[in-house]
C-alpha positions in Angstrom: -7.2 -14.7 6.6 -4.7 -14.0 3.8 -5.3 -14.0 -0.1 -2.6 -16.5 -0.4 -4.7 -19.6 1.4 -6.7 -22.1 0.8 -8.9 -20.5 3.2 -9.6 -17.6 1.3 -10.0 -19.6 -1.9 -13.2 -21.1 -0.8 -14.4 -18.1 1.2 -14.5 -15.7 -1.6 -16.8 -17.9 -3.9 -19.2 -18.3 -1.2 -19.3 -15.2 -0.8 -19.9 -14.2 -3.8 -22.3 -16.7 -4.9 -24.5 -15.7 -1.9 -24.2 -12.4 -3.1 -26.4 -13.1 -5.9 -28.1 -15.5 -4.6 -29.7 -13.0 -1.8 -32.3 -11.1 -2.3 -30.5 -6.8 -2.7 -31.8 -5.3 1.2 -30.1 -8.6 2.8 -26.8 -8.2 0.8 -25.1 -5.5 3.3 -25.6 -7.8 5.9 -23.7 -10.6 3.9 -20.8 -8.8 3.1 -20.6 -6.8 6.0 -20.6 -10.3 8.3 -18.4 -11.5 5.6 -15.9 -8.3 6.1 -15.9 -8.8 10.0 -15.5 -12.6 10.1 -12.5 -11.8 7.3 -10.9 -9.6 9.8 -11.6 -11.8 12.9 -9.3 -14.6 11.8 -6.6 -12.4 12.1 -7.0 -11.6 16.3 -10.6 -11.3 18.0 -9.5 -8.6 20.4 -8.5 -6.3 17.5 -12.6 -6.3 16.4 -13.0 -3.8 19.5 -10.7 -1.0 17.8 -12.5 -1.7 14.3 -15.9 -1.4 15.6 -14.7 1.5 17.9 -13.3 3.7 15.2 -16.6 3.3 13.4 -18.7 3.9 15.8 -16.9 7.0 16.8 -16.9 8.6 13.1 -21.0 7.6 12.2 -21.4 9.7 15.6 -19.5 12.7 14.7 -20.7 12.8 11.3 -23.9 12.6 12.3 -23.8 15.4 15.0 -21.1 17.0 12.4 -24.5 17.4 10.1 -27.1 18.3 13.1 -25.1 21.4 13.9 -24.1 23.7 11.3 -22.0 26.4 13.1 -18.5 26.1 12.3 -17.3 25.6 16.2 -19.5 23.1 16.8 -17.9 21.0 13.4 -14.9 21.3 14.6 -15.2 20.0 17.5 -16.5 16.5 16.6 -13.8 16.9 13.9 -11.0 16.8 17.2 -13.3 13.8 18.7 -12.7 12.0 15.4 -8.9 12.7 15.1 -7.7 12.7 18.6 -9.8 9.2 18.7 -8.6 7.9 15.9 -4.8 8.9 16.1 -5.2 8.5 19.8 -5.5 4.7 18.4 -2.9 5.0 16.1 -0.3 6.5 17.7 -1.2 3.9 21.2 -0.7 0.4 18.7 1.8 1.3 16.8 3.8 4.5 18.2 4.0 4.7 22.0 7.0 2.1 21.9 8.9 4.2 19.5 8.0 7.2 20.8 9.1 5.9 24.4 12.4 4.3 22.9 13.5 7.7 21.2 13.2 9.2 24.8 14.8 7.0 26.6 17.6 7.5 24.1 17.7 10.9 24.9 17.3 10.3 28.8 20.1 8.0 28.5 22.6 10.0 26.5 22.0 12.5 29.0 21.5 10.8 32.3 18.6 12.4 32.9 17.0 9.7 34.9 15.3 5.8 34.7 13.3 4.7 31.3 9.8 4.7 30.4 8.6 1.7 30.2 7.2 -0.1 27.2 3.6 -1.7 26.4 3.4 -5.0 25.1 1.2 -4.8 22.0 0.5 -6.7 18.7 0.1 -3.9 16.0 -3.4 -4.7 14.6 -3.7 -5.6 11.1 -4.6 -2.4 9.0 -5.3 -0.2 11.5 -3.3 2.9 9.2 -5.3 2.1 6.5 -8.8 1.6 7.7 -8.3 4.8 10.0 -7.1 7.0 7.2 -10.4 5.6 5.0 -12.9 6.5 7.7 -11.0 9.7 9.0 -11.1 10.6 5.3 -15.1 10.3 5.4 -15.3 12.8 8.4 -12.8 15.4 7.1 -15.3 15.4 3.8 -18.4 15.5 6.1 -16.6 18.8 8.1 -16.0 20.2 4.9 -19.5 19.9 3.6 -18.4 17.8 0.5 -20.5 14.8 2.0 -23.7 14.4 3.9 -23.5 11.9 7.0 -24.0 8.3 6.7 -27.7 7.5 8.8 -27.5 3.8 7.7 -25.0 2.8 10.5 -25.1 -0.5 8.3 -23.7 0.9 5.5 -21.3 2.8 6.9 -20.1 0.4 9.1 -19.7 -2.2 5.2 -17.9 1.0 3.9 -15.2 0.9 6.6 -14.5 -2.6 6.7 -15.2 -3.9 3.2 -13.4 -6.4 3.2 -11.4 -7.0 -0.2 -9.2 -3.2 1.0 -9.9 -3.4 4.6 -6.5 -4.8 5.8 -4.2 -3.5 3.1 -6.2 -0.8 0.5 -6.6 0.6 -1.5 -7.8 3.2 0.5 -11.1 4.4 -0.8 -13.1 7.5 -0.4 -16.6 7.2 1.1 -17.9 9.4 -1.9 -16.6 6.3 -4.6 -17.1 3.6 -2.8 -19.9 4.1 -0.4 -22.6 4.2 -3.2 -21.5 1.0 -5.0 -21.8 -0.9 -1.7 -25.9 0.6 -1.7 -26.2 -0.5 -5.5 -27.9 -3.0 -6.5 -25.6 -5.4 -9.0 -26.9 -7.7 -11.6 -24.5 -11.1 -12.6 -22.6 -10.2 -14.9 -20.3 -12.4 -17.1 -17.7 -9.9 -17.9 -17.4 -8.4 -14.1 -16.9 -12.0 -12.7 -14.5 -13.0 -15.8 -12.6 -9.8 -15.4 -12.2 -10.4 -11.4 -11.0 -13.9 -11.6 -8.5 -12.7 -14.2 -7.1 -10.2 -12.0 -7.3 -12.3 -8.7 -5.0 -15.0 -10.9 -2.5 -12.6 -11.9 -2.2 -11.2 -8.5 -1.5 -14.5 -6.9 1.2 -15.0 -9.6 2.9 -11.9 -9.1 2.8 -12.5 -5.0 2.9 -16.5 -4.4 5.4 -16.7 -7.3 7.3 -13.1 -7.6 7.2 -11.9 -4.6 7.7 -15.0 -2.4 10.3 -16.4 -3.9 12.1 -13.4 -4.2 11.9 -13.1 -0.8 13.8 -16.4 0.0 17.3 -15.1 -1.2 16.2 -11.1 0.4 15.5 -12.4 3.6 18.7 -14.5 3.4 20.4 -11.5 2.6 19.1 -9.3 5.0 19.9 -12.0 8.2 23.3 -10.6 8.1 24.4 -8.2 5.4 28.0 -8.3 6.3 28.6 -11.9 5.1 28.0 -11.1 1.6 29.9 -9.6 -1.2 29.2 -6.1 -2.8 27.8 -7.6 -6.0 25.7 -10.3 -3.7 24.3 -6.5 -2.1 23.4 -5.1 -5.4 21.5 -8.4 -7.0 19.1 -8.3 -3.5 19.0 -4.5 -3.9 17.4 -5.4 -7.4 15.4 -8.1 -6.1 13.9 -6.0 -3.2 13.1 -3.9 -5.2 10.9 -5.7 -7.2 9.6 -8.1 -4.0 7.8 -5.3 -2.7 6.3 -4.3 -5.8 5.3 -7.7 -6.6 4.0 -8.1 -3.1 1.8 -4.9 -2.6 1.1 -4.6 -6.1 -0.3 -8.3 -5.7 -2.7 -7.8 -2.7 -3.8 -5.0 -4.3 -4.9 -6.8 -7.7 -6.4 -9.5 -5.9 -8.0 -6.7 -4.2 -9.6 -4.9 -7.2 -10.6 -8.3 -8.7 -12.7 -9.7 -5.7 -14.3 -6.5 -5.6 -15.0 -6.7 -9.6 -16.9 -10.1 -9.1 -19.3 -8.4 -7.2 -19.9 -5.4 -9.6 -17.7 -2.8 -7.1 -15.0 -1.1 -8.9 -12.2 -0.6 -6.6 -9.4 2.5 -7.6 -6.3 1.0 -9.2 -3.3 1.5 -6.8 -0.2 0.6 -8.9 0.5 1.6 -12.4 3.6 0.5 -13.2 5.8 2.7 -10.8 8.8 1.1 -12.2 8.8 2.9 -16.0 8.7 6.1 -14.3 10.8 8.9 -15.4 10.9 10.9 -12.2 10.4 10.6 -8.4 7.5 13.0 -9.1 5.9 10.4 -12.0 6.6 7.5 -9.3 4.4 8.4 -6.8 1.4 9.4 -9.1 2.0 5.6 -9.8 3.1 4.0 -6.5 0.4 3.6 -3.8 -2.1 5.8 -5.6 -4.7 5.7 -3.1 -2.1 6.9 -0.2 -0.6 9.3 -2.3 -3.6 11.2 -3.3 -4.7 10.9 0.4 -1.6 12.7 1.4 -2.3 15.2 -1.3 -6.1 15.8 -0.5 -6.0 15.9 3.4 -2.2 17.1 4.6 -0.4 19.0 1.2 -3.9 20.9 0.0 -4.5 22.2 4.0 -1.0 23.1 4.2 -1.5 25.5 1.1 0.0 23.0 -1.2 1.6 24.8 -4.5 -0.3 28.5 -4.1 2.5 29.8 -1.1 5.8 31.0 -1.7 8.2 28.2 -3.0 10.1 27.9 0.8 6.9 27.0 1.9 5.6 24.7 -1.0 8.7 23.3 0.0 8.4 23.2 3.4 4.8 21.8 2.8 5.8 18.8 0.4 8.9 17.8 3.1 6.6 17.2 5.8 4.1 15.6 3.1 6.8 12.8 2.6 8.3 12.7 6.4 4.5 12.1 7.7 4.3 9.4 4.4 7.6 7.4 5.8 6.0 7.4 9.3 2.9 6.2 8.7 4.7 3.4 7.3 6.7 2.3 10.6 7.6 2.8 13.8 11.1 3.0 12.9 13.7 5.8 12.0 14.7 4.0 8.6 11.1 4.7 7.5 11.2 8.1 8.5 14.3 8.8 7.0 12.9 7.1 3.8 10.0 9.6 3.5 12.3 12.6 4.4 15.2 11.7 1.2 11.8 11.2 -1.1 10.5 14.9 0.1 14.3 16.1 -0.6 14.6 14.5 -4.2 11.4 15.7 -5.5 11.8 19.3 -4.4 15.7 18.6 -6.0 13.8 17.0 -9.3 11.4 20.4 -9.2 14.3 22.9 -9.2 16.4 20.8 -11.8 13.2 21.0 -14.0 13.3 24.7 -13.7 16.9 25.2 -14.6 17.3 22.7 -17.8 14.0 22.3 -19.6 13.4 19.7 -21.6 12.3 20.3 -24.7 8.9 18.0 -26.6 11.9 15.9 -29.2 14.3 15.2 -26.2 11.1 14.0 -24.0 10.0 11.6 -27.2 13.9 10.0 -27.5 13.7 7.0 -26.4 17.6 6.9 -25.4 16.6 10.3 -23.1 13.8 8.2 -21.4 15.2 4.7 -21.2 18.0 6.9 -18.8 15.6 8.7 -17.2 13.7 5.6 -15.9 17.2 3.8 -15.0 17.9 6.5 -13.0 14.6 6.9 -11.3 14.5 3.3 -10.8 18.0 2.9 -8.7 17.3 6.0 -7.1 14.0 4.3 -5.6 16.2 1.3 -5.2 19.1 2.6 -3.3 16.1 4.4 -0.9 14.1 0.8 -0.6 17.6 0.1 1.3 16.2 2.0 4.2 12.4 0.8 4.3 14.0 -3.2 4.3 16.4 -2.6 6.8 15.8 -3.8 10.5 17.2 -0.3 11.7 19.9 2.3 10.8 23.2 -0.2 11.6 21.7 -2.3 8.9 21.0 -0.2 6.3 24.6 1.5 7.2 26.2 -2.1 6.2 24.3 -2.7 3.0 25.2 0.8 1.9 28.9 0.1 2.1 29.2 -3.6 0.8 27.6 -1.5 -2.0 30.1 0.7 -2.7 33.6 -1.4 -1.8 33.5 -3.9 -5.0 36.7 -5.2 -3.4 34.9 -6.5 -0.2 35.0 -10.7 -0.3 32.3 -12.5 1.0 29.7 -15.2 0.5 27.1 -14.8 -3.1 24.0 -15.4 -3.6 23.2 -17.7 -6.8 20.1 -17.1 -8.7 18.1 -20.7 -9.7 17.7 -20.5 -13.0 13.4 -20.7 -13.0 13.8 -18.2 -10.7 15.5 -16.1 -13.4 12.8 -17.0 -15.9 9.8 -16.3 -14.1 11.0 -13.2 -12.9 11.6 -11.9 -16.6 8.0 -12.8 -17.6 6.8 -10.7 -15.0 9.1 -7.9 -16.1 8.2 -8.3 -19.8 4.4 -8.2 -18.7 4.7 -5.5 -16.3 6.3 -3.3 -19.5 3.1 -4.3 -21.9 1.0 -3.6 -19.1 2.4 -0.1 -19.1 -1.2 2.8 -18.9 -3.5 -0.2 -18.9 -4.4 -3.2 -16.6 -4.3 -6.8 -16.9 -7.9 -7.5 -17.6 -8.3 -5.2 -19.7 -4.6 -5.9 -21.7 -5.8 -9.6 -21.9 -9.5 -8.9 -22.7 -8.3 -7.8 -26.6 -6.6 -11.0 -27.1 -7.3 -14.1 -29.3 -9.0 -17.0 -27.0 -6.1 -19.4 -27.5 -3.9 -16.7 -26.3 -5.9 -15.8 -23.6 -5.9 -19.7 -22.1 -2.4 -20.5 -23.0 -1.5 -17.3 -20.3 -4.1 -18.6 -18.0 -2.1 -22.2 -17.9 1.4 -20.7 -17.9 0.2 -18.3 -14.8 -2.0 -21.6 -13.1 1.0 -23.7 -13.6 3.3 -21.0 -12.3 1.6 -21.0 -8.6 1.3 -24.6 -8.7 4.9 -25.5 -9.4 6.9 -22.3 -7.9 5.2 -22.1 -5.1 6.5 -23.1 -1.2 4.5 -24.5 1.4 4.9 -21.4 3.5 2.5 -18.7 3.3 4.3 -15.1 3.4 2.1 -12.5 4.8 2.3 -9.9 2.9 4.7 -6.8 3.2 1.9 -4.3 3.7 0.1 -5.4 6.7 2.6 -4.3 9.3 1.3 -0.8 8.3 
């Protein structure tokens, strides 16, 4: 089941009006059939890896907290990882794993190929693994006691508003809303639908038809001409924002109809003024789980600076990864880790001082630059694989190559400049919240340029969303 269908449209009332309708004890039970039923539309046989990643962290939290010596921790701590990446790594990175080698066997002739498996990567298996590895990791540290309601626990891991996509929560914020019991409230269900509606417009209307003239693009770079290359590396750019940035909305408001207030994930990553600024905006929840269970252990900032730097490389190589099964994505992650240890030692060298930092000429370059940095990078994550990234990367930099363009529709054009005009008020706040403080007749007339935006701009195909490969 995806946001963007009819489907979920009337499964998400009913689900909320039951919600409220049932009596508090009986209302894990509705949402936690609610989350599994959400997540068996996608494949049935998946369920067994869902239900066998849960059942293997409640266990060794539970023993986790029965034995207090720290051997003994530990090792339910290896049961929980080598399970759960065991998992991981089987879905969604045995075949590259076994393609890199028998590139290398190959090259070599070192003797016949491994073969492959043939396997459908399950639908949000990185992110529901990292959310309930999270909860063990916090259980070994003694920041959080076990889970004894398997219930609960189980409601925690496959809520189902984040399961398939984020954001990815921490047991110790959401956990205890899920056990609260939450009154009807006018302003929680207002304040959902309002966010629900935005996100649809920003990925049924944004993000979809943006990807029309990308995935055009990206059948063949080589037909098109350099300025056709830089228009979709724009575009791209802004597809997957409006994409992610979408489910994630949508997200937060189903959640905030039912009184659970899920952790924003985007704050407009594209104002930022460094690569440093756009991952504190970008992905939030991923990025502070990066920083929380693989920088901090490392030894994060308090080591010498060849191993802070060492520390924040791998930070970012492991980020691109966990994004694909492909070098392009590990290459991605590795240039991030190199420009923000560049940034850090620029920073060091020319200091900018509090009147430069408040010119608005100083800052308008500084988020150009940071913005076609991250666009010339986005190059790699949309390629197919290295050969195709290697094309678009030189019809961008021979304006003299000839080739077929790629005209912009002029509603296309407009709608996509009211999304970047309200992605620039929406700057440190959120669209609930922006719309909340204005007048009625302003609030509705958005409402009925955003209803009539989905109805008229948008296709009969359903995209899936960009983020549920991952």
């Amino acid at each position: 089941m995806i946001f963007n269908s009819i489907q979920f449209i009337i499964f998400l009332p009913v689900v909320v009006i039951l919600y409220y309708l049932l009596p508090f004890k009986y209302r894990w039970i509705l949402l936690l059939a609610a989350s599994y039923y959400f997540y068996l539309c996608w494949n049935v046989n998946y369920i067994v890896l869902l239900l066998s990643s849960t059942m293997i962290d409640y266990v060794c939290a539970i023993m986790m907290d029965r034995y207090h010596n720290k051997r003994s921790k530990l090792l339910f701590l290896w049961i929980s990882a080598f399970s759960n990446f065991g998992m991981l790594f089987t879905f969604k990175y045995y075949n590259f794993f076994i393609d890199s080698i028998n590139y290398s066997l190959n090259f070599f002739s070192l003797g016949s190929p491994i073969p492959f498996i043939e396997v459908l990567l399950p639908v949000g298996i990185s992110f529901y693994i990292f959310q309930t590895f999270s909860y063990v990791v916090d259980v070994y540290q003694g920041n959080q006691k076990a889970e004894k309601h398997f219930g609960y626990f189980a409601l925690y891991v496959t809520y189902f508003p984040q399961l398939v996509a984020g954001p990815i929560e921490r047991y110790t914020s959401l956990a205890p809303q899920l056990q609260t019991k939450h009154t009807f409230e006018y302003k929680n269900l207002a304040n959902g639908l309002r966010l629900v509606l935005f996100g649809l417009f920003i990925k049924m209307v944004i993000a979809d038809n943006l990807c029309l003239y990308v995935d055009r693009f990206y059948k063949d770079p080589a037909l098109f001409n350099s300025l056709t290359a830089w228009k979709i590396m724009i575009l791209y750019s802004f597809q997957i924002y409006s994409d992610f940035h979408g489910y994630s909305t949508v997200a937060i408001g189903s959640a905030l109809m039912m009184g659970v207030h899920l952790m924003d994930n985007f704050r407009t990553p594209y104002l930022s003024k460094s690569i440093g600024e756009f991952w504190q905006r970008w992905h939030i929840s991923l990025s502070t789980w990066f920083r929380d269970y693989l920088y901090f252990p490392l030894g994060g900032n308090k080591v010498r600076y060849s191993r802070w730097a060492f520390n924040i490389f791998i930070v970012f190589a492991v980020s691109g990864l966990w994004h694909g099964a492909n070098w392009t994505f590990v290459i991605w992650g590795c240039l991030y880790g190199i420009l923000y240890i560049v940034e850090k030692k620029i920073n060091t060298i020319i200091h900018w001082n509090s009147k430069q930092n408040t010119s608005n000429l100083i800052n308008g370059f500084l988020v150009l630059k940071n913005f076609l940095l991250v666009s010339l990078i986005w190059v790699l994550f949309r390629s197919q694989n290295l050969s195709q990234a290697k094309t678009v990367f030189l019809g961008l930099i021979n304006p003299n190559k000839i080739g077929d363009d790629i005209i912009l529709e002029w509603q296309i054009v407009v709608i996509f400049s009211i999304f970047l005009f309200l992605d620039y008020i929406l700057y440190n706040t959120r669209f609930d919240i922006w719309i909340d403080t204005k007048p009625s007749f302003v609030r509705w007339l958005i409402y009925g340029i955003l209803i009539l935006s989905v109805i008229a701009f948008t296709g009969t195909e359903n995209f899936p969303f960009i983020y549920f490969q991952f």
